[in-house]
C-alpha positions in Angstrom: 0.0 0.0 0.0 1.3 3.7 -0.8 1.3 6.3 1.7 1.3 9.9 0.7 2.6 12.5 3.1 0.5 15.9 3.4 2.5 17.7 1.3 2.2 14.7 -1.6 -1.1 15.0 -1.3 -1.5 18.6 -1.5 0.2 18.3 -5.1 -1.8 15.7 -6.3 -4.9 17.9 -5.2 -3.4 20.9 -7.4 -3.0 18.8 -10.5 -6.3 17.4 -10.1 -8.3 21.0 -9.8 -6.1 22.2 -12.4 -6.8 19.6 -15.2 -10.8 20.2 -14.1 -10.8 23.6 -14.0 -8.2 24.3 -16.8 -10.0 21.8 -19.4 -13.6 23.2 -18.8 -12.1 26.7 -19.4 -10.8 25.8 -22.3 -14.1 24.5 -23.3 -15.6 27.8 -22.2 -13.1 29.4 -23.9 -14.0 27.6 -27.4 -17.3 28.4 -27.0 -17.1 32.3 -25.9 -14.6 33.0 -29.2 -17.3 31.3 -32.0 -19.4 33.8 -30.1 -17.0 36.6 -30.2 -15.9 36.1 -34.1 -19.5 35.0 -35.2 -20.0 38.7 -33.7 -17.2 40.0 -35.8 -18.1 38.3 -39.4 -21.7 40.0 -38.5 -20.4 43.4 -37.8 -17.7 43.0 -41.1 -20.4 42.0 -43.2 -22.8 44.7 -42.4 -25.3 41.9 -41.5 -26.2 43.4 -37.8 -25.0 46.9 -37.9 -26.5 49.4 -35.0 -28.5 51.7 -36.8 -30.4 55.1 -35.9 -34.0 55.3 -35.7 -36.2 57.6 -38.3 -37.8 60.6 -37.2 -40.8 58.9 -37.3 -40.1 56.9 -34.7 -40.8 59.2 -30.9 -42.9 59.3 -27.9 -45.5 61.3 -29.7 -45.0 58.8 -33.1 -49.3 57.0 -33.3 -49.4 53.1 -32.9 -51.2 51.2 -35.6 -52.7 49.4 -32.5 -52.8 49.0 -29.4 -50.2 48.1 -27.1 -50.9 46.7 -23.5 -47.9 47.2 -20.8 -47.8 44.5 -18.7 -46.4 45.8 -15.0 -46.8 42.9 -12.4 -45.6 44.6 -8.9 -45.6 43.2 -5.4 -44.4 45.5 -2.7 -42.9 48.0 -5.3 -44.3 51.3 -3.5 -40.5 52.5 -3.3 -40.3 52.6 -7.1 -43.5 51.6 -9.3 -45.0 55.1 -8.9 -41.9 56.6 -10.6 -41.9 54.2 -13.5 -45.3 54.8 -14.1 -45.1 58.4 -13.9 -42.5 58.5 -16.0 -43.9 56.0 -18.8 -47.3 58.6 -18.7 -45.1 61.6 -19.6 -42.7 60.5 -21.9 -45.0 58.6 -24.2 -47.5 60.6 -25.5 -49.7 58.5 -27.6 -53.2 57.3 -26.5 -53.2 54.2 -27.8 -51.7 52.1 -25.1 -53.0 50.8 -21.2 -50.6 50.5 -18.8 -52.2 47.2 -16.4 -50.3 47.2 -13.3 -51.1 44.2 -11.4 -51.0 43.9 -7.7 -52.0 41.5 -4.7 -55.0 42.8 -2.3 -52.4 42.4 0.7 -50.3 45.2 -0.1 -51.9 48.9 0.1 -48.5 50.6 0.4 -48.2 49.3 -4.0 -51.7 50.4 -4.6 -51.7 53.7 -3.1 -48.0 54.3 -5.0 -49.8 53.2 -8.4 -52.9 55.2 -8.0 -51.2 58.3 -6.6 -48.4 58.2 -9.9 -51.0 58.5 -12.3 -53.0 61.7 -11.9 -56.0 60.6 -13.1 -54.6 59.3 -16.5 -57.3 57.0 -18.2 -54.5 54.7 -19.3 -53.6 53.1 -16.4 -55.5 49.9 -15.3 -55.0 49.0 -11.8 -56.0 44.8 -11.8 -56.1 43.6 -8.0 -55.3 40.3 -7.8 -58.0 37.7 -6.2 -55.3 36.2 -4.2 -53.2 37.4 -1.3 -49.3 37.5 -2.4 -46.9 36.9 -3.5 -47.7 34.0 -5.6 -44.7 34.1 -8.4 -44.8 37.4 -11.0 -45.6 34.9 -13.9 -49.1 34.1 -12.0 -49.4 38.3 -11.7 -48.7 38.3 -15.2 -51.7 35.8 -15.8 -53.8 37.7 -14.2 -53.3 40.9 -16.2 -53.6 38.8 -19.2 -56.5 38.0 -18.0 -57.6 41.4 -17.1 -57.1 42.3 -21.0 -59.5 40.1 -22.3 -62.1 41.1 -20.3 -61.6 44.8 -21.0 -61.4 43.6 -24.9 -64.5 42.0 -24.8 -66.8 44.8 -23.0 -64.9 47.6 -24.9 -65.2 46.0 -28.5 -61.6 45.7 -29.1 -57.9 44.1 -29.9 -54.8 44.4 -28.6 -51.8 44.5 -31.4 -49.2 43.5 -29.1 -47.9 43.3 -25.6 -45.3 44.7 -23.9 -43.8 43.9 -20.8 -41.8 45.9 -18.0 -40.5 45.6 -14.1 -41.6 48.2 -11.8 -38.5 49.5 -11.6 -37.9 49.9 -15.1 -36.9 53.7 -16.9 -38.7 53.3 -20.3 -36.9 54.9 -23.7 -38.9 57.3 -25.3 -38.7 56.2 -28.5 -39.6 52.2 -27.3 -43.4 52.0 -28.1 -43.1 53.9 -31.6 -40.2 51.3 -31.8 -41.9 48.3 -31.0 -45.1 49.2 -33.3 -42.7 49.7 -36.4 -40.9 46.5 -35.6 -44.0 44.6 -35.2 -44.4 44.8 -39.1 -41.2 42.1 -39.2 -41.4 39.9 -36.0 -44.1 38.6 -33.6 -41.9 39.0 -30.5 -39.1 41.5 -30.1 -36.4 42.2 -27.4 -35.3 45.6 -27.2 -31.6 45.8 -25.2 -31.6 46.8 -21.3 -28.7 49.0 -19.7 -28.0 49.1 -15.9 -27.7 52.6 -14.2 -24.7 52.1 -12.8 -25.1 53.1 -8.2 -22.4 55.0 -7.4 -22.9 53.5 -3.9 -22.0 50.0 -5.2 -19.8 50.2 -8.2 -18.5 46.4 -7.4 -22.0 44.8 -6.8 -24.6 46.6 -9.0 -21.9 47.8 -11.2 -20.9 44.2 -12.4 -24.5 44.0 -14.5 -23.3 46.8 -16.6 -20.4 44.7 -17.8 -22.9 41.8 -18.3 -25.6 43.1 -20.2 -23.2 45.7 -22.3 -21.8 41.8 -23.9 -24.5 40.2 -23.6 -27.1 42.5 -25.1 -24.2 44.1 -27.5 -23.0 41.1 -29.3 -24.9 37.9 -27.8 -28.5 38.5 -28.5 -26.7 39.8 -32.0 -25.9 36.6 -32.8 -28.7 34.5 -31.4 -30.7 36.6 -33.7 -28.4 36.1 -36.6 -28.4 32.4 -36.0 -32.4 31.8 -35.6 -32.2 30.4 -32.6 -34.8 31.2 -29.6 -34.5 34.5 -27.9 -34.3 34.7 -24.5 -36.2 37.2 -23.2 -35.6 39.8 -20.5 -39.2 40.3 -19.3 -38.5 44.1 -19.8 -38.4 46.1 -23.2 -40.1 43.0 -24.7 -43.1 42.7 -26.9 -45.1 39.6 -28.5 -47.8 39.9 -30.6 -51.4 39.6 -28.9 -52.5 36.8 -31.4 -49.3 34.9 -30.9 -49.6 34.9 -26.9 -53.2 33.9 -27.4 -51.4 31.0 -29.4 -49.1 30.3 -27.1 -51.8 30.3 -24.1 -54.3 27.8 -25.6 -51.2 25.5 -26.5 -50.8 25.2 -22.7 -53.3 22.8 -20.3 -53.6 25.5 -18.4 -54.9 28.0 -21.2 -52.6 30.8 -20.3 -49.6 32.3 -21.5 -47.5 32.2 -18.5 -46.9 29.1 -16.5 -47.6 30.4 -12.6 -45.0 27.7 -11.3 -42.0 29.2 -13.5 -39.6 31.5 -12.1 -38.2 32.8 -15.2 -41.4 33.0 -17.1 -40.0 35.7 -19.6 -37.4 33.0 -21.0 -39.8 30.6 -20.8 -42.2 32.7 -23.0 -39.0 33.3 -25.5 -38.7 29.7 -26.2 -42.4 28.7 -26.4 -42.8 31.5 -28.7 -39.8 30.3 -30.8 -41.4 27.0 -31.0 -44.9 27.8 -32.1 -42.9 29.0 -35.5 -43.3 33.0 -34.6 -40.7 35.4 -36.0 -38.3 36.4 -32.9 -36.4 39.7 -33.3 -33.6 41.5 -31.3 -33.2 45.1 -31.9 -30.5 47.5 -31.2 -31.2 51.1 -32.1 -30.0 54.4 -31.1 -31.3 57.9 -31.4 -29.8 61.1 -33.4 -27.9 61.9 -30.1 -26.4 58.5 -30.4 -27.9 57.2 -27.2 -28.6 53.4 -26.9 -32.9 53.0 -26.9 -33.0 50.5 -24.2 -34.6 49.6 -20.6 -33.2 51.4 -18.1 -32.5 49.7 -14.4 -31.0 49.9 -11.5 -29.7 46.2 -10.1 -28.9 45.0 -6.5 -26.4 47.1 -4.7 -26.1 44.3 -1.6 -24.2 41.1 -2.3 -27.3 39.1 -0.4 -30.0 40.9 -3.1 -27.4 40.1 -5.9 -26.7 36.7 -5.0 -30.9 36.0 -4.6 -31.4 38.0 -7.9 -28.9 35.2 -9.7 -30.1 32.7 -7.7 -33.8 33.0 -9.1 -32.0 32.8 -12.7 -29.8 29.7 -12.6 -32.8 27.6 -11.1 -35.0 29.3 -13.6 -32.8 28.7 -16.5 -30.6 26.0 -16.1 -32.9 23.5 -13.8 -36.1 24.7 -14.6 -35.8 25.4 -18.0 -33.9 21.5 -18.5 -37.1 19.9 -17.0 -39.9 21.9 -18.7 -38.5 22.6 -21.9 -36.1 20.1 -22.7 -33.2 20.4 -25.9 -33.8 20.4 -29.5 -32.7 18.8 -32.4 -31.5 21.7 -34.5 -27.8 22.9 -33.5 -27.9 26.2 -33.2 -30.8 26.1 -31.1 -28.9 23.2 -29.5 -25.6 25.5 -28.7 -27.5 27.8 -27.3 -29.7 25.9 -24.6 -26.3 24.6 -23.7 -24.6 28.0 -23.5 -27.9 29.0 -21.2 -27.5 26.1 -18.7 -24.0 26.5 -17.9 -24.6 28.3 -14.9 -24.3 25.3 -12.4 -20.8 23.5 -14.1 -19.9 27.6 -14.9 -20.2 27.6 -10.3 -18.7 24.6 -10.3 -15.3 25.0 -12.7 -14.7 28.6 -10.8 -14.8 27.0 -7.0 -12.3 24.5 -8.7 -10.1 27.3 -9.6 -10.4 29.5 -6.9 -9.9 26.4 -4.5 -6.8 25.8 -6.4 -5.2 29.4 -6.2 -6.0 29.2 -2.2 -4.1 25.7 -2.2 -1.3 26.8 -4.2 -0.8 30.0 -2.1 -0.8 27.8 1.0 1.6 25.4 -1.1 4.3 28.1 -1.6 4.3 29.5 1.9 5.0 25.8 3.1 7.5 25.7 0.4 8.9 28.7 1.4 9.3 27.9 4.9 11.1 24.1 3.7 8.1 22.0 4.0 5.8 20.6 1.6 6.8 19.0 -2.1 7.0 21.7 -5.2 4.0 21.8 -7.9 5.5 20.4 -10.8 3.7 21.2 -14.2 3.5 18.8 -16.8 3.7 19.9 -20.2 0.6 19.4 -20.8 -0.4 20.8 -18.0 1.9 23.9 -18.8 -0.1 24.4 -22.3 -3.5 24.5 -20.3 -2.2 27.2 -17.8 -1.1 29.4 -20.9 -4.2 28.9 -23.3 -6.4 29.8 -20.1 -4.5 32.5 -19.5 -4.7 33.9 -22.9 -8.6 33.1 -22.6 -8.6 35.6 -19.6 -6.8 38.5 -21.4 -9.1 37.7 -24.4 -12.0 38.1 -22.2 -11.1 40.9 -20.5 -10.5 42.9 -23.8 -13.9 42.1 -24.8 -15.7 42.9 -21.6 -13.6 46.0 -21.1 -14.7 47.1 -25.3 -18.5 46.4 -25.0 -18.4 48.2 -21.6 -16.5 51.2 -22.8 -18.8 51.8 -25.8 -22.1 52.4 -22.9 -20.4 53.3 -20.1 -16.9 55.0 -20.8 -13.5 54.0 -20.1 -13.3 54.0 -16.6 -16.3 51.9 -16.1 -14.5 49.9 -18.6 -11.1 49.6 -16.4 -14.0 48.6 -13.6 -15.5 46.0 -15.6 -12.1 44.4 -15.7 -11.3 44.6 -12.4 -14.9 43.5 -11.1 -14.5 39.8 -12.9 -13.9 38.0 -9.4 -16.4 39.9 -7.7 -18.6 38.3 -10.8 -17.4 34.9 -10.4 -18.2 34.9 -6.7 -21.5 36.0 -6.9 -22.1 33.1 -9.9 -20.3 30.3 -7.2 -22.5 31.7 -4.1 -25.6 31.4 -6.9 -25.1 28.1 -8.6 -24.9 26.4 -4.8 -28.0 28.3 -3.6 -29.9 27.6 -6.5 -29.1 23.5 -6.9 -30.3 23.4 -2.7 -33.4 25.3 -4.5 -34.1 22.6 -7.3 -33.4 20.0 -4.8 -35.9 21.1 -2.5 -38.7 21.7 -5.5 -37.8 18.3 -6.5 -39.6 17.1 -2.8 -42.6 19.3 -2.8 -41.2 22.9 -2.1 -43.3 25.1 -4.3 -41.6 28.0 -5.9 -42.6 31.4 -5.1 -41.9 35.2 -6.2 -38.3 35.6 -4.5 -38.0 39.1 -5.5 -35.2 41.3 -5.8 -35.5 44.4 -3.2 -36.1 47.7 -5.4 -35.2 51.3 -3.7 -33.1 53.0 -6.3 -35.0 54.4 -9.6 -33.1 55.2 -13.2 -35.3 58.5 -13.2 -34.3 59.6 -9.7 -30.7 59.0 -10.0 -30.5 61.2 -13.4 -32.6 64.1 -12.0 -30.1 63.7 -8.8 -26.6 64.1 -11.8 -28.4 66.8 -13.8 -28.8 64.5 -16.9 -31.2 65.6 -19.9 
């Protein structure tokens, strides 16, 4: 029998987390770069060039129909009555209903909605029949729900449907947007862009980062590619007649499924698969500025980690259960790419776990004790390929965040990667003890994120136009 002495087996523990870790990177690595030069054949070919919207597309542009905003809210009072106040004055036209839907167990939301208003005739407060929260995809039911009655008495038909958070800043220009673009797809994603807090430039700042690649070059070429669009659940519209389809293809007979907690990717893919047109559009006005959602994110670590939690079991277990793969590849690549939150946990633990051993390893060696990490050679050419991965990355994350936010939040982005990859590792276990526990009985329920800070507030507070 072999014996190995501590410091043996502290090597053998080094080699073993880097192979794992240093292999799946690699993998990762493969993966981000067809991304990343898919992005750049797109861009060289003119294919998915950001354009400028027309004059005739503003807050005072008339819809050919009209639009629904869907707004499900549970104890929002802190920021619903801004983003409602704010939707009411910067869109102008009278063809839209904003239906806010709340629970009957929480006046502090009602009073903020009804007070925001003014006595605007296009808001709809719907009151849930239930006592909340139940999960925002049963709130969004019931304002579906709420629709079709009001179609019925009033003799008329939505065109499409739009959905937003209650703590959303809405563009100007998004409706007129949305109407135009409904001519050429029968759901569209319009981009979102975090506010950064200057409060919490390492936890709330990391989205900016995250959605400046994702919703700059991703979405690009998940729309260039066919394959289903995963939707935000903000600056999103689908066609009334194609959630009607979607709604009777469920037992249920409605368009959300109440025990889903990422009903807006959910409603993406079904959409995708009932043959509908999916569109991603990236616009910006004559002043150059991005038309997109505007949000603020978690500034805690706690809200953050909850936030992300909600997403991986959503996406990666959820979404794996109810929705299963598909045959065609593209579509394939990109279910994979979505449920690689979990191993993406995983494969970072692995590495961080080794940098903690390895620091421990040279101290000992350092001070005479222990055995010295030998690399392989092959071990050697996965520590430089993963290292040229990670510069790679961090040019791309620093370019897409420098062309929204400016250099120094692109010097940030950079330097807030671990602060991202701990928040994804304290996720990916939270959310697998979730899915574990649904899988016995535990029913999900509307883990919402905390909302106090408003886009609108926080430019009137810097002065911005």
């Amino acid at each position: 029998m072999t014996y190995f002495t501590a410091g043996e087996w502290l090597v053998l523990i080094q080699q073993e987390l880097l192979l794992f870790a240093g292999v799946f990177f690699l993998i990762g690595m493969i993966d981000e770069m067809a991304i990343d030069l898919t992005w750049v054949w797109l861009k060289l070919t003119g294919r998915k060039k950001t354009r400028s919207i027309g004059q005739n597309v503003a807050g005072t542009t008339p819809l050919r129909g009209k639009a629904a905003i869907f707004i499900p809210a549970w104890q929002e009072a802190a920021v619903v009555g801004t983003t409602i106040a704010h939707m009411l004055s910067v869109w102008k036209q009278a063809q839209f209903s904003i239906y806010v839907g709340c629970y009957r167990n929480d006046p502090e939301t009602m009073d903020a909605i009804t007070r925001s208003a003014g006595g605007d005739a296009r808001l709809r407060l719907v009151l849930h029949d239930r006592a909340g929260p139940s999960t925002k995809a049963d709130c969004l039911n019931r304002l579906f729900a709420a629709l079709e009655e009001d179609e019925t008495r009033q003799g008329f038909r939505a065109r499409m449907i739009v959905l937003h958070d209650a703590e959303d800043m809405v563009d100007t220009a998004e409706l007129a947007l949305l109407d135009e673009a409904m001519d050429q797809a029968e759901l569209i994603q319009l981009p979102v862009l975090p506010v950064p807090i200057a409060k919490s430039r390492w936890i709330s700042g990391h989205y900016c980062e995250e959605f400046a690649e994702a919703h700059g070059k991703t979405m690009i070429v998940r729309d260039a590619v066919r394959a289903a669009m995963p939707l935000a659940g903000v600056g999103c519209a689908v066609e009334r007649e194609t959630l009607a389809r979607l709604a009777q293809s469920k037992r249920h007979k409605r368009p959300f499924s109440a025990e889903c907690l990422t009903e807006d990717y959910e409603l993406g893919i079904g959409v995708a698969e009932l043959g509908a047109r999916v569109k991603f559009i990236r616009m910006r006005d004559a002043d150059g500025r991005l038309v997109a959602t505007r949000a603020c994110f978690p500034a805690e670590l706690a809200q953050a980690v909850r936030q992300k939690t909600r997403w991986v079991h959503g996406i990666a277990f959820q979404s794996w259960d109810r929705l299963g793969w598909s045959a065609r590849p593209t579509e394939l690549w990109m279910r994979l790419r979505d449920r690689r939150g979990p191993l993406t946990a995983l494969v970072l633990a692995a590495a961080y776990l080794l940098l903690v051993l390895s620091t421990i390893g040279w101290v000992l060696g350092e001070l005479g004790y222990g055995v010295s990490f030998e690399l392989t050679t092959g071990l050697k050419i996965i520590l430089i390929l993963n290292v040229v991965s990670l510069v790679w990355r961090a040019a791309w994350r620093f370019a897409f965040t420098w062309r929204e936010y400016g250099w120094r939040e692109g010097i940030r982005a950079v330097l807030r990667m671990p602060v991202a990859n701990i928040i994804a590792i304290m996720a990916g276990r939270r959310a697998l003890g979730a899915y574990v526990r649904s899988l016995f009985g535990q029913l999900p329920s509307w883990d919402k994120t905390e909302h106090v800070a408003h886009p609108v507030l926080i430019r009137a507070q810097s002065g911005a136009a």
